[in-house]
C-alpha positions as CSV (number, residue, x, y, z in Angstrom):
1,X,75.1,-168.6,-42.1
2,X,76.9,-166.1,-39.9
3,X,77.4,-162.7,-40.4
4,X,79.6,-160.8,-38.4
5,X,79.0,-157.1,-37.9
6,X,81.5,-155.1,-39.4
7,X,84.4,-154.1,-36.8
8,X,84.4,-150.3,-35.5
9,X,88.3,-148.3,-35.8
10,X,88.4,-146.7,-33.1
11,X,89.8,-143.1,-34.1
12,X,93.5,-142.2,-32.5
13,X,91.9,-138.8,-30.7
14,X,95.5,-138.9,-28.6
15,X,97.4,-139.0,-31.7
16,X,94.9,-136.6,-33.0
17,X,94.9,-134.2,-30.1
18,X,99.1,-134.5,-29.8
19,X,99.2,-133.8,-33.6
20,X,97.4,-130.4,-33.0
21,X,99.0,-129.1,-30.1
22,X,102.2,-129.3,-32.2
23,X,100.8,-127.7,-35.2
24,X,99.4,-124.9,-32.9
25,X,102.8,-124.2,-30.8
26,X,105.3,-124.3,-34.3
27,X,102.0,-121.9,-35.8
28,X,102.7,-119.5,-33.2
29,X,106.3,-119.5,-32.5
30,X,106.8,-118.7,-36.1
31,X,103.8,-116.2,-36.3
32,X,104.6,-114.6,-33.1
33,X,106.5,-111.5,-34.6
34,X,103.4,-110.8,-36.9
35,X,101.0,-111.0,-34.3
36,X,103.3,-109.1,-31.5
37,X,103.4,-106.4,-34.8
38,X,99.8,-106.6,-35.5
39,X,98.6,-106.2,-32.1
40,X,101.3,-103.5,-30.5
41,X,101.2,-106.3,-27.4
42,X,104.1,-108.3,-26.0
43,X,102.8,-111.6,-26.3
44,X,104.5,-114.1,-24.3
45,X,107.5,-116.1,-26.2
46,X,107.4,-120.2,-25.9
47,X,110.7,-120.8,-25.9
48,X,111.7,-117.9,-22.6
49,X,113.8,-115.6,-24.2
50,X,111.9,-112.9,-22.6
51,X,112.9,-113.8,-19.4
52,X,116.2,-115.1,-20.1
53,X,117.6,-112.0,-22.1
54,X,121.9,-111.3,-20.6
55,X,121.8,-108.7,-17.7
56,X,121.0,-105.1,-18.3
57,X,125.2,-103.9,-18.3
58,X,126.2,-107.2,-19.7
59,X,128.6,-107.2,-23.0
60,X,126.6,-108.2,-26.2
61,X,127.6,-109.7,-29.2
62,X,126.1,-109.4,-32.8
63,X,125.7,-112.5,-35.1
64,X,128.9,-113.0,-35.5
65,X,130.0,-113.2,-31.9
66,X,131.9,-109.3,-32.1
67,X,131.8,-108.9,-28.6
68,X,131.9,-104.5,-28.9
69,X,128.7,-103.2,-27.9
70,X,127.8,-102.1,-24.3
71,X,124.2,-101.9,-22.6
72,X,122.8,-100.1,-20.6
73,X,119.2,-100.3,-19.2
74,X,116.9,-97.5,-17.8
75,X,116.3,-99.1,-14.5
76,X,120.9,-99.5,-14.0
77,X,122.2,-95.6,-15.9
78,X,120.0,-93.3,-13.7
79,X,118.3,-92.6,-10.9
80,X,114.2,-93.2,-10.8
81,X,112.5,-89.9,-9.7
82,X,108.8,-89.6,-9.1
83,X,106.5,-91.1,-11.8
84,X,108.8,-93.7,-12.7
85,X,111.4,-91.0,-14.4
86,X,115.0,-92.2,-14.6
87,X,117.3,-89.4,-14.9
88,X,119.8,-90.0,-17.6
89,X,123.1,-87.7,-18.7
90,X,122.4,-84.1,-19.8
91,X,119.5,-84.1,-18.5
92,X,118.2,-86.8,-20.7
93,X,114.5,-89.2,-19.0
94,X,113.3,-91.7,-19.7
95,X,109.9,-92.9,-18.3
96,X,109.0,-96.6,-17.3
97,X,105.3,-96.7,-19.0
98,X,105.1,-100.9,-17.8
99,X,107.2,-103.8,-17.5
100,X,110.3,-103.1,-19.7
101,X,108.9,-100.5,-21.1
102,X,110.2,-96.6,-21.6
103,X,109.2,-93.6,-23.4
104,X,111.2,-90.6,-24.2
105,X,110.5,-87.3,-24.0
106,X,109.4,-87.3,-27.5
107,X,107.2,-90.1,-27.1
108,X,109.0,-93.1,-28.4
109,X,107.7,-96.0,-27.0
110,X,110.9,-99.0,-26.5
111,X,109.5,-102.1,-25.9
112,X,110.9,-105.6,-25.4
113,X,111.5,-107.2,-28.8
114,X,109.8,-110.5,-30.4
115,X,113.2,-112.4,-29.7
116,X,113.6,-111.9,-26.0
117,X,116.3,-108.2,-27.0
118,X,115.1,-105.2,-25.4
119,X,114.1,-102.3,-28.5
120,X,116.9,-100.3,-26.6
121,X,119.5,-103.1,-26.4
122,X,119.2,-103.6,-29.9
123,X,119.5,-99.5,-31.2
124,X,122.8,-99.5,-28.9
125,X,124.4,-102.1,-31.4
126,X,124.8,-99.2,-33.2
127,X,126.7,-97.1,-30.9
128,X,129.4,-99.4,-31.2
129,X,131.3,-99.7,-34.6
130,X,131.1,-103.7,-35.8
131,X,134.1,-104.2,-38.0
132,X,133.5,-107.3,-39.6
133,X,130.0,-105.8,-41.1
134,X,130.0,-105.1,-45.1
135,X,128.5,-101.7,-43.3
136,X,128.1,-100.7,-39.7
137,X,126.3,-96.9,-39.1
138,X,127.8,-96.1,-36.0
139,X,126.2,-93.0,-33.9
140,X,128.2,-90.5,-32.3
141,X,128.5,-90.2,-28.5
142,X,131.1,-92.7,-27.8
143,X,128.7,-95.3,-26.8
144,X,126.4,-93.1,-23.9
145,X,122.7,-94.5,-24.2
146,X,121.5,-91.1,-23.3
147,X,123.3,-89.9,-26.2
148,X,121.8,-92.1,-28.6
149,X,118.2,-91.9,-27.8
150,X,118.2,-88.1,-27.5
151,X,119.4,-87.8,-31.1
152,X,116.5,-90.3,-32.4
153,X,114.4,-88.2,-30.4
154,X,115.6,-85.2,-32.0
155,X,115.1,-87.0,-35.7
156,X,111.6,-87.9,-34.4
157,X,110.8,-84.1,-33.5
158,X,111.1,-83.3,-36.8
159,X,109.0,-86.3,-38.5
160,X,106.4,-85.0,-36.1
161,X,106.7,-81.9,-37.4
162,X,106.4,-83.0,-41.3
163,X,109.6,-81.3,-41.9
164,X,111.0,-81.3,-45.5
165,X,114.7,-82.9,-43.7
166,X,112.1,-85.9,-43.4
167,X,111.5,-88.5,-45.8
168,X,108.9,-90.9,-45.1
169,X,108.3,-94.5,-46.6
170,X,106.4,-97.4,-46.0
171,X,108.9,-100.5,-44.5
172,X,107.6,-104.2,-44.4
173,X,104.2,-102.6,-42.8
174,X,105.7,-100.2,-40.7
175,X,106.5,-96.4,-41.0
176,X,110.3,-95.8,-42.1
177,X,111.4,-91.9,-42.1
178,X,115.1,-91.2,-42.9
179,X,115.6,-87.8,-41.5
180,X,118.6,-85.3,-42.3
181,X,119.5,-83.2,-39.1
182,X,121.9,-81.1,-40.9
183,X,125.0,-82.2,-38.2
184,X,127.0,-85.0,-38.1
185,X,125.0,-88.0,-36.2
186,X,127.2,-91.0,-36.6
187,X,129.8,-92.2,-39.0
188,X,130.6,-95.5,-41.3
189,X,131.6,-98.6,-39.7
190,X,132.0,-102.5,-40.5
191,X,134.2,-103.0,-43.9
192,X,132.4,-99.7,-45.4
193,X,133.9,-97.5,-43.0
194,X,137.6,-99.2,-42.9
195,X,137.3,-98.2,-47.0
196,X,136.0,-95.0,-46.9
197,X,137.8,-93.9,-43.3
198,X,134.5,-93.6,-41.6
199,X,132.6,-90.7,-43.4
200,X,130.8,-88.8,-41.6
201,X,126.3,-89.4,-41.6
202,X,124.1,-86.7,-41.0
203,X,121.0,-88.4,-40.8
204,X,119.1,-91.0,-38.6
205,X,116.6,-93.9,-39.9
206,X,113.9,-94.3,-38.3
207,X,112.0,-97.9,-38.1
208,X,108.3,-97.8,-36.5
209,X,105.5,-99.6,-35.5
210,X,102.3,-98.3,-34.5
211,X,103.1,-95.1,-35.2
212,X,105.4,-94.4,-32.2
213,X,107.3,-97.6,-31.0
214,X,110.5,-98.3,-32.1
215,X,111.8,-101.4,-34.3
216,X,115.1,-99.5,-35.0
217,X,117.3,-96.5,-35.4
218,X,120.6,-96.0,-36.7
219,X,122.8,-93.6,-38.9
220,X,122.8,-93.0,-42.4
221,X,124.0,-90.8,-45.5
């Protein structure tokens, strides 16, 4: 009588391993905001947005392809001076703290964003009105970065100084301050502002992560 050993299944560690890497790159594309968040690091992106993001005075469009927005980068609106200063209008600096990254005189940190769009790129969409929004705040300034940026600064000054024009609130984890600067700031845009003639907005919301670095900023009532 014969017995035959019972047969050994070889386990499918390719399959196995394959399987894995998969789950691990879809785990961190789609975690990659939370951790970039969490960690106040910009972590590399998998697919290369980072480094394929348009040119720094290239048109942009929003989602729905409005092409009406202009950019303008720190390195391309101003000359650098020592200590990696770049001179902007009215007197206006930022400084380049790292690779794509600028502070104001304020101390606002803008960063690259988790989907390959500069920080900056993304607070100038609203220096350009975007008619086919349900509602657009548009800043004043005719679209001049330096403009822009020295007005959130201005609106950060006073969250700094826990002024009563500053209202503070807690946004999807990060700090949210709607500030009234007693001045006109910006006006209404998209489909809003076409009903109400563009009203003017006197004050600025402010979007933060770890405590100084800017997610975004635009006009408000």
């Amino acid at each position: 009588m014969n017995v035959s050993a019972p047969t050994k299944h070889k386990l499918p560690w390719r399959k196995i391993i394959t399987v894995g890497l998969i789950l691990i790159f879809v785990g961190y594309k789609y975690a990659h905001p939370t951790l970039e968040k969490w960690t106040g690091i910009d972590l590399p992106s998998l697919n290369g947005d980072r480094d394929n993001h348009q040119s720094p005075n290239a048109r942009g469009s929003d989602r729905n392809g409005n092409k009406d927005y202009t950019v303008n980068f720190p390195q391309q609106s101003g000359q650098k001076t020592s200590g990696g200063r770049v001179n902007g209008s009215g007197g206006f600096q930022l400084k380049e703290v790292g690779r794509d990254r600028f502070e104001s005189p304020a101390g606002l940190l803008y960063t690259m964003g988790a989907r390959g769009e500069h920080r900056i790129e993304h607070v100038m969409r609203h220096s350009r009105d975007m008619a086919s929004r349900p509602a657009h705040g548009v800043f004043i300034g005719n679209g001049d970065r330096d403009t822009v940026l020295k007005l959130i600064d201005d609106a950060w000054k006073l969250a700094e100084a826990n002024s009563p024009k500053a209202k503070y609130e807690k946004s999807k984890g990060n700090d949210a301050w709607t500030v009234n600067m007693g001045r006109k700031v910006g006006f209404d845009g998209g489909k809003k502002g076409q009903r109400n003639g563009g009203k003017s907005l006197n004050s600025i919301k402010l979007i933060l992560a770890n405590g100084n670095q800017v997610i975004t900023a635009y006009p408000v009532r």
